[in-house]
KOLMARKOL-249631 format. One record per residue (C-alpha): x, y, z. Coordinates in pm, 1 decimal. Example, Ala and Ser with C-alpha at 12.3 -4.5 7.8 and 13.67 -1.06 7.14 Angstrom:
2
- u;v;w
- 1230.0;-450.0;780.0 $
- 1367.0;-106.0;714.0 $
***
This chain:
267
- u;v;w
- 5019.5;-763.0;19796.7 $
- 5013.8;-419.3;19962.8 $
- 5416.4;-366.7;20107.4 $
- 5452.6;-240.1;20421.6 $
- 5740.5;6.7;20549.0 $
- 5954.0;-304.4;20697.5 $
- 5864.8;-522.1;20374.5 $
- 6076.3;-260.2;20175.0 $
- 6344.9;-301.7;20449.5 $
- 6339.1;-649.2;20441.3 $
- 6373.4;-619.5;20122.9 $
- 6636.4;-384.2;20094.6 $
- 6841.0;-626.2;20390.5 $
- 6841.7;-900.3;20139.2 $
- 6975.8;-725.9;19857.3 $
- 7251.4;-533.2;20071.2 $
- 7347.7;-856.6;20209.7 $
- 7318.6;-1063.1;19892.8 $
- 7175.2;-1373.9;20126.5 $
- 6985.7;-1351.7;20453.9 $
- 6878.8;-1665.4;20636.6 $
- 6542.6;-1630.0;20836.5 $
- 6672.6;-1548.8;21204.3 $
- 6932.1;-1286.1;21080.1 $
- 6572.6;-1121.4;20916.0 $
- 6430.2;-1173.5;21273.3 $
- 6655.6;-1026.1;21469.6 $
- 6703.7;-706.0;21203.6 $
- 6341.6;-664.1;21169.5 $
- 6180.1;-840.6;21409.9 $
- 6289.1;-779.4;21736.9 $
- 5890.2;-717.0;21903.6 $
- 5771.3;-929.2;21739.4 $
- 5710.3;-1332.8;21720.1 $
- 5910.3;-1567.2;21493.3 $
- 5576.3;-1708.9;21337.2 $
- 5498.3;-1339.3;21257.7 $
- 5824.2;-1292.9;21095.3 $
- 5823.9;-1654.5;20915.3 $
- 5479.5;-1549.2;20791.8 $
- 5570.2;-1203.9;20635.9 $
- 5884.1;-1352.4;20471.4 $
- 5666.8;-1618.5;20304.1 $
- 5405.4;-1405.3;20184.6 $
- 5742.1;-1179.4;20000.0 $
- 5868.4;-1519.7;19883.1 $
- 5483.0;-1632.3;19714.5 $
- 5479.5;-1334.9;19544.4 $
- 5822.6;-1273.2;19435.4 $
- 5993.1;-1018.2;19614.9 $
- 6248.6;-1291.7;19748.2 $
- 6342.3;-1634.8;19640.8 $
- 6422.1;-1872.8;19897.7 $
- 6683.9;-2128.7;19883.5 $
- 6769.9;-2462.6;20123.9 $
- 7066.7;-2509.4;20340.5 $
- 7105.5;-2853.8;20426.4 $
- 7275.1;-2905.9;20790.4 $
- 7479.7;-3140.6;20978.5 $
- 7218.4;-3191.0;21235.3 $
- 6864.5;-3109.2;21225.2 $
- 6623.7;-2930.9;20968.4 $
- 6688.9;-2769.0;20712.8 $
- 6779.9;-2370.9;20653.7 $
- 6562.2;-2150.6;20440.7 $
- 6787.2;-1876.5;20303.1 $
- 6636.1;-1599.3;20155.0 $
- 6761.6;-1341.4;19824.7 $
- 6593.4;-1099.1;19552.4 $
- 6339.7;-1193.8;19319.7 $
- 6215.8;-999.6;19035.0 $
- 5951.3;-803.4;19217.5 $
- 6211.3;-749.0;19470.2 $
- 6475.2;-616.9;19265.3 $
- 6145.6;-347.1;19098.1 $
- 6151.2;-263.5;19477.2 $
- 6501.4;-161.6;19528.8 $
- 6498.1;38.7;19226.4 $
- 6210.8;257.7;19315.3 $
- 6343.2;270.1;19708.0 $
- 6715.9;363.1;19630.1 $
- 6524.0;603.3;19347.9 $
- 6834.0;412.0;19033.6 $
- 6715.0;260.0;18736.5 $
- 6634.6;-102.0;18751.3 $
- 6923.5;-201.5;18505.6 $
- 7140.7;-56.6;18794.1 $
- 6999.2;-276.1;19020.9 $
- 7268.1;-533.9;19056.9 $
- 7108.7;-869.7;19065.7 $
- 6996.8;-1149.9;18827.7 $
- 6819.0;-1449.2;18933.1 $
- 7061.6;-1686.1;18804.3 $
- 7311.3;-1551.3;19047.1 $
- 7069.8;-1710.8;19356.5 $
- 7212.3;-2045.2;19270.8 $
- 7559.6;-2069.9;19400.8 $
- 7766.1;-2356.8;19555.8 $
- 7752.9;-2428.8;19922.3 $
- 8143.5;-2301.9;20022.3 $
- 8002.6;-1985.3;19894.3 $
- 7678.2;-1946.2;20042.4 $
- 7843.7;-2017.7;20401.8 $
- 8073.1;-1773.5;20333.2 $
- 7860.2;-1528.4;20203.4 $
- 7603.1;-1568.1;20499.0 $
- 7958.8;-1555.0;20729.3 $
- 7953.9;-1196.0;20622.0 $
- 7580.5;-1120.9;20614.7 $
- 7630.3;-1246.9;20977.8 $
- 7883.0;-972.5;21086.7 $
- 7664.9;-720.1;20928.4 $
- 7388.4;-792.3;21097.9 $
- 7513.1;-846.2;21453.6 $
- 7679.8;-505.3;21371.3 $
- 7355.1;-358.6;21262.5 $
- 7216.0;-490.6;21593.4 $
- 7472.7;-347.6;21836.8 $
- 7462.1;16.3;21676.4 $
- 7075.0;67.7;21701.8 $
- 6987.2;316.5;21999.9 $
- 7328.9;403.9;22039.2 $
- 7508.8;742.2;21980.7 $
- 7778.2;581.2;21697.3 $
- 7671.6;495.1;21357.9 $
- 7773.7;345.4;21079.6 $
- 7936.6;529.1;20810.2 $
- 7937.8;291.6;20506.5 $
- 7940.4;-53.6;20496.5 $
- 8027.1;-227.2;20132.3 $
- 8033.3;-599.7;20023.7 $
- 8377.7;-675.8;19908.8 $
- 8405.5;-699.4;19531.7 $
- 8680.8;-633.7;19261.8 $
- 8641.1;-265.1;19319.1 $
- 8846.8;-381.8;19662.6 $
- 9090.4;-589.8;19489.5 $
- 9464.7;-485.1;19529.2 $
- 9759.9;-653.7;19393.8 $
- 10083.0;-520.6;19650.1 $
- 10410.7;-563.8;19529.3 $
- 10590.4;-755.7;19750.6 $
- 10979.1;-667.4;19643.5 $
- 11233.4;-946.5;19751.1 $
- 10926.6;-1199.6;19858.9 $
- 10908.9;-1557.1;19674.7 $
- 10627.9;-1379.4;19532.4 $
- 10595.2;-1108.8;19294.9 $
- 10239.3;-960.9;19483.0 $
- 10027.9;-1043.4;19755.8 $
- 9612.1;-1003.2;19678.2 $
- 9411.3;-807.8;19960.1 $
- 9062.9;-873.3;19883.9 $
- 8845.8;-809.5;20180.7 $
- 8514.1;-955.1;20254.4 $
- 8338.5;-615.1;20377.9 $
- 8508.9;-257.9;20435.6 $
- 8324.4;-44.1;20714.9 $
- 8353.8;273.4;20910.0 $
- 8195.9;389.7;21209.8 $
- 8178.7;700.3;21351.8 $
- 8177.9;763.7;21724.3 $
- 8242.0;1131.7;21938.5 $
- 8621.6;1059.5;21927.9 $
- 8650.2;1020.8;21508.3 $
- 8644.5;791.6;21231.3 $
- 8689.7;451.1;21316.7 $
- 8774.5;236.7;20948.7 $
- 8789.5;-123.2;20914.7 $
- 8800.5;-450.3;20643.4 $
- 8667.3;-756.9;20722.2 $
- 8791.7;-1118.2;20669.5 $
- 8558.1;-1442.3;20735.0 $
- 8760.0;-1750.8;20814.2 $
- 8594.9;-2085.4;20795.7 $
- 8917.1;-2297.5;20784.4 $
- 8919.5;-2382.2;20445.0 $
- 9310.2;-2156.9;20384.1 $
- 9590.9;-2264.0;20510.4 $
- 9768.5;-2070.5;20793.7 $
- 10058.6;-1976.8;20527.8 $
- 9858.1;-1837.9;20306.9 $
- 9637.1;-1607.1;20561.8 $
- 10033.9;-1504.5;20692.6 $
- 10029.6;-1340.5;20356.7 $
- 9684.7;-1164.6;20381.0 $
- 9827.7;-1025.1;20692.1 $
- 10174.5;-908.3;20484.4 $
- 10005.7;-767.2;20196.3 $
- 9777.2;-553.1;20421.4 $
- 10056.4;-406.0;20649.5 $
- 10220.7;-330.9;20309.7 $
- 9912.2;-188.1;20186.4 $
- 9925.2;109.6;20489.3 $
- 10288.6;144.9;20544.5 $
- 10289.3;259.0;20111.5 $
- 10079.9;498.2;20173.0 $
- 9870.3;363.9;19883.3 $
- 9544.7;289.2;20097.2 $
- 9535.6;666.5;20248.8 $
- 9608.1;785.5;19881.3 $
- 9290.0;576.5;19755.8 $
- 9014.2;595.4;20086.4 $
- 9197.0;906.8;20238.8 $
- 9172.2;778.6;20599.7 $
- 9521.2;745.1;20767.4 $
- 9489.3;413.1;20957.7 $
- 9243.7;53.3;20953.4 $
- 9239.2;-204.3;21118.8 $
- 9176.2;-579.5;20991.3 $
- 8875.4;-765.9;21179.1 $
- 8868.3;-1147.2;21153.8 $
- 8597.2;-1348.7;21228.5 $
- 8623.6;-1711.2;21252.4 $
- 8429.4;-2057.6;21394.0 $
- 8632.7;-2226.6;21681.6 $
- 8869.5;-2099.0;21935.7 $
- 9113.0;-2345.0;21838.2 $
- 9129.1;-2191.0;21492.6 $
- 9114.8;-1838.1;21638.0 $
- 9403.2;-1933.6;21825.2 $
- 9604.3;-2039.6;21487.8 $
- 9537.3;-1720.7;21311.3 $
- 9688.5;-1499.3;21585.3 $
- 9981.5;-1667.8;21663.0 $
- 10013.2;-1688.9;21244.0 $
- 9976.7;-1342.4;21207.4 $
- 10206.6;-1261.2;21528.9 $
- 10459.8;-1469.0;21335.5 $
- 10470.8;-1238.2;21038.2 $
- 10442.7;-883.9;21273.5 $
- 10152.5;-855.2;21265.7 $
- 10027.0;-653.8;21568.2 $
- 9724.7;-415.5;21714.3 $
- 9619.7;-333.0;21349.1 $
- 9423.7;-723.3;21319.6 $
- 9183.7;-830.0;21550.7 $
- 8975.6;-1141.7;21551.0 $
- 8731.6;-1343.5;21719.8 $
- 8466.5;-1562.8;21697.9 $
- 8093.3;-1575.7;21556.5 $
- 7993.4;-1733.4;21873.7 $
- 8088.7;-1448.9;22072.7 $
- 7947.9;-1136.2;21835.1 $
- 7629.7;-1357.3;21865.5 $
- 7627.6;-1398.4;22210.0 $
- 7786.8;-1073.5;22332.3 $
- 7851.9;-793.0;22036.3 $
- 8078.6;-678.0;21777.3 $
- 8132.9;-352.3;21978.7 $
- 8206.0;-514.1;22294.0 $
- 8536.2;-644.4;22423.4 $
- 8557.4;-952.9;22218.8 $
- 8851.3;-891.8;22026.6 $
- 9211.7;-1032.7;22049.3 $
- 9530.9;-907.1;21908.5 $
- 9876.3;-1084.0;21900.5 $
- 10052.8;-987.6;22193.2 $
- 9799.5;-843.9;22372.4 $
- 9677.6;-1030.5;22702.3 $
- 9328.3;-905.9;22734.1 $
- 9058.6;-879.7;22497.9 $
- 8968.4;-501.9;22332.7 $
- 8695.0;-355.5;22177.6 $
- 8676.1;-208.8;21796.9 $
- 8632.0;124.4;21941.3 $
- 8945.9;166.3;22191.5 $
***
């Protein structure tokens, strides 16, 4: 199979995002073009190996295909990103995961991409954008809490940069499966994390802000009066995949305890 310039992309999509279903490859790659052109191309990369493909059973209706790296794939990304294919950081066993998991992970795929979507033709960009892993991981002290430390362990960490600066951000996907107690304390540990100085001392950026994305107003509507609870103000926004979907990530579509009116990431 001869690879085209948007098969390596595809490609490269996938492995960035860990798991892609077949719209979010659409709308990334396909946006002139028909979705039995698109479901075509990714099934020729499945036959011969650059992807695996994986089901997603759903409440109503067919079936999801989800896509990841295969082996050819992973060859791919090695010779695109110009690393050594042991640096390559995949391993087909790791395609098989349970479902909590793969919802999540495609939760954060999902933010990517609509980001991804919103930023092409315009004047920002986007700085970095990283998975969360253990390299994010901190343990803050929490002195006088029940508690000896709180965990912040974002889902992404991004930064865009616009005419007016850098704008830095981590990412949390909420599908309702933590209590409201326990996101209080994501929201404690990560004002303790910039009032200690210790994030500007490890990114060097002075401020962030926390994005969090979540499925239903009424659980949107939980998680800010939580975090309002615990002080937690203009430095945590959330809102809905519905509405980065149906509006964008850029726009005003973001809410903040104690503020009336929704905002935008950029203001």
């Amino acid at each position: 199979m001869q690879l085209t310039a948007r098969d390596v992309e595809i490609i490269l999509s996938v492995y960035e995002n860990r798991f892609l279903k077949r719209d979010q490859i659409q709308r990334l790659h396909f946006a002139d073009a028909s979705r039995i052109a698109c479901n075509m191309r990714i099934k020729k990369l499945y036959e011969h190996k650059f992807l695996d493909r994986l089901v997603k059973p759903v409440a109503v209706g067919t079936h999801q295909l989800v896509y990841a790296l295969d082996k050819q794939g992973a060859d791919v990304v090695a010779a695109a990103l110009k690393i050594d294919r042991h640096k390559v950081r995949w391993n087909r066993a790791n395609n098989r995961v349970e479902f909590l998991f793969l919802e999540h992970t495609l939760g954060v795929s999902e933010i990517r991409v609509c980001l991804d979507v919103a930023l092409a033709g315009r004047r920002e960009e986007l700085l970095f954008y990283q998975r969360g892993d253990k390299s994010h991981l901190r343990r803050i002290s929490m002195t006088g809490a029940k508690k000896k430390y709180f965990v912040v362990a974002p889902d992404a960490f991004f930064g865009i940069q616009t005419g007016r600066g850098k704008y830095i951000f981590f990412v949390e996907v909420d599908l309702g499966t933590e209590t409201l107690s326990r996101f209080a304390e994501k929201v404690t540990a990560y004002k303790r994390y910039w009032k200690s100085g210790q994030y500007k001392e490890e990114y060097g950026f002075n401020n962030f802000r926390v994005l969090t994305v979540c499925e239903s107003e009424r659980r949107l509507a939980n998680l800010i009066q939580a975090t309002g609870k615990v002080g937690g103000r203009q430095m945590f926004l959330f809102t809905t995949f519905s509405a980065i979907q149906q509006n964008s990530p850029l726009g005003s579509v973001w809410l903040s305890p104690f503020i009336d009116l929704p905002t935008s990431l950029l203001e």
